[in-house]
DRENLUMLO-215480 format. One record per residue: chain; residue in one letter; x, y, z of N, C-alpha, C in turn. Coordinates in Angstrom, 1 decimal. Layout:
{chain = A; res = A; n_x = X; n_y = Y; n_z = Z; ca_x = X; ca_y = Y; ca_z = Z; c_x = X; c_y = Y; c_z = Z}
...
This chain:
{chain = A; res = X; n_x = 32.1; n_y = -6.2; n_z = 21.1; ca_x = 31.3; ca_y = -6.8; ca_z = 20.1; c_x = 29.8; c_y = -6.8; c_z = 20.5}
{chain = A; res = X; n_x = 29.0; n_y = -6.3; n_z = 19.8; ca_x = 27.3; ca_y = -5.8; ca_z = 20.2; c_x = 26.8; c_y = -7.5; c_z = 20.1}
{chain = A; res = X; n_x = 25.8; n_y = -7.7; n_z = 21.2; ca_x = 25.3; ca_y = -8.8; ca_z = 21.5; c_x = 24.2; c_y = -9.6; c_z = 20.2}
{chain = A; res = X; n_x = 24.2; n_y = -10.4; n_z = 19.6; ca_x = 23.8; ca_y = -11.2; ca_z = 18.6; c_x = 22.4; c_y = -10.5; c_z = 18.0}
{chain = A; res = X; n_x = 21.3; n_y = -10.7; n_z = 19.3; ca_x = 20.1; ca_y = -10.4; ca_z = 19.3; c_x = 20.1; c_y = -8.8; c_z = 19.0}
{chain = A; res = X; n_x = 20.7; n_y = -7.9; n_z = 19.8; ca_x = 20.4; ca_y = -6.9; ca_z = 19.4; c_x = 20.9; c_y = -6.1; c_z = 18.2}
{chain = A; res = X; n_x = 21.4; n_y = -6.6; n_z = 17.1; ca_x = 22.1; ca_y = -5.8; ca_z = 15.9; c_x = 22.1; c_y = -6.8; c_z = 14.8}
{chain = A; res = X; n_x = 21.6; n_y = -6.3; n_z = 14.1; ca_x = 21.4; ca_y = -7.4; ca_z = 13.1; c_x = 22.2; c_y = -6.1; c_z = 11.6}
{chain = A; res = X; n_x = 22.4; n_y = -6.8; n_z = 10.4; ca_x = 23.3; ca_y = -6.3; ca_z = 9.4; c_x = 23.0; c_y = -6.4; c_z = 7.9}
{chain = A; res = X; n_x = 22.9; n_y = -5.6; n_z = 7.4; ca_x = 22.3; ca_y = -5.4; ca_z = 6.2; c_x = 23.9; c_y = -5.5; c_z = 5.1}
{chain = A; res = X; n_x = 23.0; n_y = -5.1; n_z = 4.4; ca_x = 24.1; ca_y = -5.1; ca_z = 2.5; c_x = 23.4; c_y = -3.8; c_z = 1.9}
{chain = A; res = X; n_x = 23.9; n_y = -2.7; n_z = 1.6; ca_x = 23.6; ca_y = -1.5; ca_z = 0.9; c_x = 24.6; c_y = -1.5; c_z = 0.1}
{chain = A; res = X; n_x = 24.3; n_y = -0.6; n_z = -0.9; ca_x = 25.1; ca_y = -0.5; ca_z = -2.2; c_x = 25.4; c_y = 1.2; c_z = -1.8}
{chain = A; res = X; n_x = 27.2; n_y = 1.5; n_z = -1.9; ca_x = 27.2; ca_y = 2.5; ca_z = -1.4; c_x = 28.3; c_y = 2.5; c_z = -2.9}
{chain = A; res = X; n_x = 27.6; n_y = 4.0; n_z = -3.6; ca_x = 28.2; ca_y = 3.9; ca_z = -5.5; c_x = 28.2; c_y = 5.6; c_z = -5.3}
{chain = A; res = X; n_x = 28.4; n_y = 6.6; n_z = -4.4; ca_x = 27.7; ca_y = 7.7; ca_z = -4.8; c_x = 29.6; c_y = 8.6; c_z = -5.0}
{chain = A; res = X; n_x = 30.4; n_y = 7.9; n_z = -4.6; ca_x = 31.9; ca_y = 8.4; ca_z = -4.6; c_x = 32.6; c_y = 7.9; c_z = -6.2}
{chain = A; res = X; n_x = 31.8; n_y = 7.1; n_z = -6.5; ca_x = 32.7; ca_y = 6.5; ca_z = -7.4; c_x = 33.0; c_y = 6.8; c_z = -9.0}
{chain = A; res = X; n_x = 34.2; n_y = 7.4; n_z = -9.6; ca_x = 34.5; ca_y = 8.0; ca_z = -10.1; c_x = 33.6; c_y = 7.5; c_z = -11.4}
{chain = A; res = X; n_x = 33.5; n_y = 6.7; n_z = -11.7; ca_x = 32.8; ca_y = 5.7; ca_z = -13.0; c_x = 32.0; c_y = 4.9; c_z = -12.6}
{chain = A; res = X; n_x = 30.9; n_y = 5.8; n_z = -13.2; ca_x = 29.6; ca_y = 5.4; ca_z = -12.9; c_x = 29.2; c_y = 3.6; c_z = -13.9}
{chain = A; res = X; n_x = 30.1; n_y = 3.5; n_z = -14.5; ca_x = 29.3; ca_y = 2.0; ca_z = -15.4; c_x = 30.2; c_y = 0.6; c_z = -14.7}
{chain = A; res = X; n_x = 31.3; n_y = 1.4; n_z = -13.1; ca_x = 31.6; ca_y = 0.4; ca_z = -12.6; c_x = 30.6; c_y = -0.4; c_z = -11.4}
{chain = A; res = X; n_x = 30.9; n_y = -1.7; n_z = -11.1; ca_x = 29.8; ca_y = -2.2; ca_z = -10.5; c_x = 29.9; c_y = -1.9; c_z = -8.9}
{chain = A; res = X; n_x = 28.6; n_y = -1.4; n_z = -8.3; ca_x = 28.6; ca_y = -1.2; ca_z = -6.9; c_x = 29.4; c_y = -1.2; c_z = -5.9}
{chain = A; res = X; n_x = 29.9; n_y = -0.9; n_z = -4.6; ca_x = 30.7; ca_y = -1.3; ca_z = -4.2; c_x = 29.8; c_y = -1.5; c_z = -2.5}
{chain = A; res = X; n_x = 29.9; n_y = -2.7; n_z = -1.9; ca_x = 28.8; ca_y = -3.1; ca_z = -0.7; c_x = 29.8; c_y = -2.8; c_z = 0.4}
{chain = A; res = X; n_x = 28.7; n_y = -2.2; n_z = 1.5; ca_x = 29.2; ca_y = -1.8; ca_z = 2.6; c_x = 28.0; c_y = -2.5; c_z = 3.8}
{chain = A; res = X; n_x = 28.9; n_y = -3.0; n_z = 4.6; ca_x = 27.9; ca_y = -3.7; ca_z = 6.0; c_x = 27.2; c_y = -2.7; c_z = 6.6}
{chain = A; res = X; n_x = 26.0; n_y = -2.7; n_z = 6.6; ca_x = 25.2; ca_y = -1.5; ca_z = 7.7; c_x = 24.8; c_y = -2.3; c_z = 8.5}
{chain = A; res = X; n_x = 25.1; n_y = -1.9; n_z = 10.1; ca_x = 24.2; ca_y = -2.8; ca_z = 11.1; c_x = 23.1; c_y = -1.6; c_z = 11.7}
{chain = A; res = X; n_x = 22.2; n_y = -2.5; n_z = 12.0; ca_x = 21.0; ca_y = -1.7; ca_z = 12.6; c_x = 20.6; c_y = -2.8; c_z = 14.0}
{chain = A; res = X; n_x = 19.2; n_y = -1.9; n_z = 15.1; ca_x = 18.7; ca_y = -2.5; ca_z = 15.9; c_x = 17.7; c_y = -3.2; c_z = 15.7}
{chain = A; res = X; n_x = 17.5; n_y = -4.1; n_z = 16.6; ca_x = 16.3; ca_y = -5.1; ca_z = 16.3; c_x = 15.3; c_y = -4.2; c_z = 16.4}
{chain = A; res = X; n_x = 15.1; n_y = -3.3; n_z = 16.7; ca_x = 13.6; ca_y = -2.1; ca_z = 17.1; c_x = 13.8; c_y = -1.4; c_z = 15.7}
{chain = A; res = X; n_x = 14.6; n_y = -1.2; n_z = 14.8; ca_x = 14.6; ca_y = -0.6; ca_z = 13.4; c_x = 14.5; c_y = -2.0; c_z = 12.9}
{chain = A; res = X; n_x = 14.8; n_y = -3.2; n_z = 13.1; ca_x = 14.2; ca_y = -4.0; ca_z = 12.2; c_x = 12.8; c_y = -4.7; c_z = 12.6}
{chain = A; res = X; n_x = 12.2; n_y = -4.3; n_z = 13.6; ca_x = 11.0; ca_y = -4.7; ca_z = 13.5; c_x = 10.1; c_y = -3.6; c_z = 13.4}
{chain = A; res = X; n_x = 10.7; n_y = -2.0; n_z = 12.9; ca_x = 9.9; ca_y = -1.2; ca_z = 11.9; c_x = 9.8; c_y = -1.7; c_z = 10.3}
{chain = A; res = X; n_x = 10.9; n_y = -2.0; n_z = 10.0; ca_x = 11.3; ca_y = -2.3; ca_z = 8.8; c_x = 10.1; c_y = -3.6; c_z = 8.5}
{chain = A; res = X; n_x = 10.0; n_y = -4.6; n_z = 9.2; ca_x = 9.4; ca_y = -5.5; ca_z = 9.1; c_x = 7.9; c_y = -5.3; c_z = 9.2}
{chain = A; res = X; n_x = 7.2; n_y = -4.4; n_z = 9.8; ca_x = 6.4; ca_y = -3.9; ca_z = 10.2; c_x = 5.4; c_y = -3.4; c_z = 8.9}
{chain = A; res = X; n_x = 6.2; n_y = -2.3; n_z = 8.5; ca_x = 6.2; ca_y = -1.5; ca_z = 7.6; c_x = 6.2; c_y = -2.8; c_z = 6.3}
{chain = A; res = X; n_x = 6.8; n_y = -3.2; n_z = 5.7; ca_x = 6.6; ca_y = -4.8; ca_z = 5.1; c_x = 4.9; c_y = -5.2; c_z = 4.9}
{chain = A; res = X; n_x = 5.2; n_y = -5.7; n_z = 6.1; ca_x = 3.7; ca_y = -6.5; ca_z = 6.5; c_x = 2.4; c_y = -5.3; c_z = 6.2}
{chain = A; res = X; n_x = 2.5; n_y = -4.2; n_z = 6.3; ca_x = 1.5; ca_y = -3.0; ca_z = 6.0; c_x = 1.1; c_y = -3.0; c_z = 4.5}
{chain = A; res = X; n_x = 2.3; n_y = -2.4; n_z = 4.4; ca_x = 2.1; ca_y = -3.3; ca_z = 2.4; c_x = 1.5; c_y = -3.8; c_z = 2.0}
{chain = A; res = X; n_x = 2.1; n_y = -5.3; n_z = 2.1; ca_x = 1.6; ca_y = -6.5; ca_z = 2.2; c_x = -0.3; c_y = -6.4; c_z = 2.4}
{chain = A; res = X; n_x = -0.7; n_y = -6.1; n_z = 3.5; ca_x = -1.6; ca_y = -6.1; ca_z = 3.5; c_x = -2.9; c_y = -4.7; c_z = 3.0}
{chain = A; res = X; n_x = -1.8; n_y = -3.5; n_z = 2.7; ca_x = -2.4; ca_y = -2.6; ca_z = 1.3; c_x = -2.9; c_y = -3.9; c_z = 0.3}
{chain = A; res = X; n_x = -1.5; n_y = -4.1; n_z = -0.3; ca_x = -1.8; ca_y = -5.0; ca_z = -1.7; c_x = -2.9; c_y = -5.7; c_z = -1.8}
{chain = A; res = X; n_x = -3.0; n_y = -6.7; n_z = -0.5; ca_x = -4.2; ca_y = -8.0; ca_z = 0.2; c_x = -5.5; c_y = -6.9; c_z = -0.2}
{chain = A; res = X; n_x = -5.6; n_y = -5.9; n_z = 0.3; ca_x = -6.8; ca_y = -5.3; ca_z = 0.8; c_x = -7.2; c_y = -5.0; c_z = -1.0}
{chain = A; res = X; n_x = -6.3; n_y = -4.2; n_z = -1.9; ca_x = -6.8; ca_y = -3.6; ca_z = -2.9; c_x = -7.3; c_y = -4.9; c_z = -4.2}
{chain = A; res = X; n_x = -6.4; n_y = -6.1; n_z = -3.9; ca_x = -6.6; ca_y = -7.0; ca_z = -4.6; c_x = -8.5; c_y = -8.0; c_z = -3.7}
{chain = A; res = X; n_x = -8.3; n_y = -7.6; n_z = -2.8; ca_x = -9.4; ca_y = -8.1; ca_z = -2.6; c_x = -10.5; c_y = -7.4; c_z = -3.0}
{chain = A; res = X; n_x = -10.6; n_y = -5.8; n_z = -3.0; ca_x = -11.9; ca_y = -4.8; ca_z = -4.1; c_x = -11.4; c_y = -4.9; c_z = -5.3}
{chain = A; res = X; n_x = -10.6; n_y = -5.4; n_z = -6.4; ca_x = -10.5; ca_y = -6.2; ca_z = -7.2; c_x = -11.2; c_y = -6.9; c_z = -7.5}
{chain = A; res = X; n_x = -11.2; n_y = -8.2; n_z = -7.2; ca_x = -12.0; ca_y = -9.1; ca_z = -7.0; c_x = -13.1; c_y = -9.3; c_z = -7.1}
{chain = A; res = X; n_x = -13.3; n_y = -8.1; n_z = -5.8; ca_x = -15.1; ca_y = -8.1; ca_z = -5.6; c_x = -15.9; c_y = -7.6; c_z = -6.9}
{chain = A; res = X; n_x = -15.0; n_y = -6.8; n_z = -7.2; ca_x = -15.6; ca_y = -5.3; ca_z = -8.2; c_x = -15.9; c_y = -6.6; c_z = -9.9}
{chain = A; res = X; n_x = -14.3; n_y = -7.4; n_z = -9.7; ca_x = -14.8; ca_y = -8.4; ca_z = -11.3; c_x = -16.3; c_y = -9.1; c_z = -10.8}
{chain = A; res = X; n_x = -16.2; n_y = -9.8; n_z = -9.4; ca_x = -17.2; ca_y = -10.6; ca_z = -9.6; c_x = -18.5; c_y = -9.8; c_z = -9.5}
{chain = A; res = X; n_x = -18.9; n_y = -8.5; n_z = -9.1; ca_x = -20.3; ca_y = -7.9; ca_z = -9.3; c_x = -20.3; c_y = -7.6; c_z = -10.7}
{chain = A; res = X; n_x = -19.3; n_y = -7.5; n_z = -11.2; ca_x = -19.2; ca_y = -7.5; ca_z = -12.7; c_x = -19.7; c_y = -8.9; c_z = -13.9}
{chain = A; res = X; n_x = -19.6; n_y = -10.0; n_z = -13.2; ca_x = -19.8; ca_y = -10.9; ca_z = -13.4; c_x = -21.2; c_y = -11.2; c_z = -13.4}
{chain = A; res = X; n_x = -21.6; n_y = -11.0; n_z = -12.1; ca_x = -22.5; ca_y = -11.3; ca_z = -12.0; c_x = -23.9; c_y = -10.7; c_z = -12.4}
{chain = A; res = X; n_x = -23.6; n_y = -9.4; n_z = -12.8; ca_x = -24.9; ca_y = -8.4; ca_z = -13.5; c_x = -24.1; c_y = -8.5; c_z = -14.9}
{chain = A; res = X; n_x = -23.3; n_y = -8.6; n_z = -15.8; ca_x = -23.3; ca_y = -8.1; ca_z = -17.3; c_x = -22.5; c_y = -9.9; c_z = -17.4}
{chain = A; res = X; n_x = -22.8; n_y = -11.0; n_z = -17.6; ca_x = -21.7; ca_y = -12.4; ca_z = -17.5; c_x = -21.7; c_y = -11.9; c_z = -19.1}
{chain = A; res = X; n_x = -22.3; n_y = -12.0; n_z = -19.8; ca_x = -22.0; ca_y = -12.3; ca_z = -21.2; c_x = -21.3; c_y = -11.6; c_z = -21.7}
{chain = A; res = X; n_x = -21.3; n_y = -10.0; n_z = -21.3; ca_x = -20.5; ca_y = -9.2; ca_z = -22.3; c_x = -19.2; c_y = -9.5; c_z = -21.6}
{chain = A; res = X; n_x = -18.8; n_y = -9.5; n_z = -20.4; ca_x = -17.8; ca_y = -9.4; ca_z = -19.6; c_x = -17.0; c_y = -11.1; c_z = -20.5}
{chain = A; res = X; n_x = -17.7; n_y = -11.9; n_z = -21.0; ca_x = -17.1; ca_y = -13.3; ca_z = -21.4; c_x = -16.9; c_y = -13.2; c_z = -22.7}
{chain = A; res = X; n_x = -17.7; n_y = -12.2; n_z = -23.4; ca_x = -17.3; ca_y = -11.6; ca_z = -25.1; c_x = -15.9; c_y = -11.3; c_z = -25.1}
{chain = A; res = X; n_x = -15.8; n_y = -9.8; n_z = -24.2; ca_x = -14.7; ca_y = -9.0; ca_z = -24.3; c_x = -13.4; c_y = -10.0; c_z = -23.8}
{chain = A; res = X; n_x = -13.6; n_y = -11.1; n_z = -23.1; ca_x = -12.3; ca_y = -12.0; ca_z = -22.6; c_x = -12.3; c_y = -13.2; c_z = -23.5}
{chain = A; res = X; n_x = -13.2; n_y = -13.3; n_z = -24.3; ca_x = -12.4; ca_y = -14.3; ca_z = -25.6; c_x = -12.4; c_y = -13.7; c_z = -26.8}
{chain = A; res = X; n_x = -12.4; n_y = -12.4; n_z = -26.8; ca_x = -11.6; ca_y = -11.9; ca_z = -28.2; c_x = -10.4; c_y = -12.4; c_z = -27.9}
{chain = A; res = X; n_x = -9.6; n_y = -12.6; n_z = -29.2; ca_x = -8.1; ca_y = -13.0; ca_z = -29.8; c_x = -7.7; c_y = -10.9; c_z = -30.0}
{chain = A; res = X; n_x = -6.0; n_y = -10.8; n_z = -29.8; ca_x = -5.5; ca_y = -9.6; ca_z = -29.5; c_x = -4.6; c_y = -9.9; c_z = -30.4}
């Protein structure tokens, strides 16, 4: 039996055999290494901090927007839709 710390166990949906496709999934254990899961987790956090990064020039981009045109930028956001 592989030692606690080093193998940790996932849930995948393994459906690619199965005769009837409108039956529901059928789950199979996949265990992996802690060094594939701290890519996995890695890769996560990278993301994560894409998203952080693009929501932050967002941001920036409304408030220079804000700040040089306020009125029309406050027209076009209280029209009714």
């Amino acid at each position: 039996m592989p030692n606690a710390t080093s193998k940790l166990r996932g849930i995948g949906n393994v459906n690619s055999n199965a005769p009837n496709k409108s039956a529901p999934a059928q789950k199979q254990q996949v265990e992996f290494d802690l060094d594939e899961a701290n890519k996995i987790a890695n890769a996560i956090v990278m993301q994560i901090n894409l998203m952080a990064g693009q929501l932050f020039e967002l941001h920036n981009n409304l408030y220079k927007l804000l700040y040089y045109k306020p009125r029309r930028v406050y027209k076009f956001l209280s029209r009714e839709y």
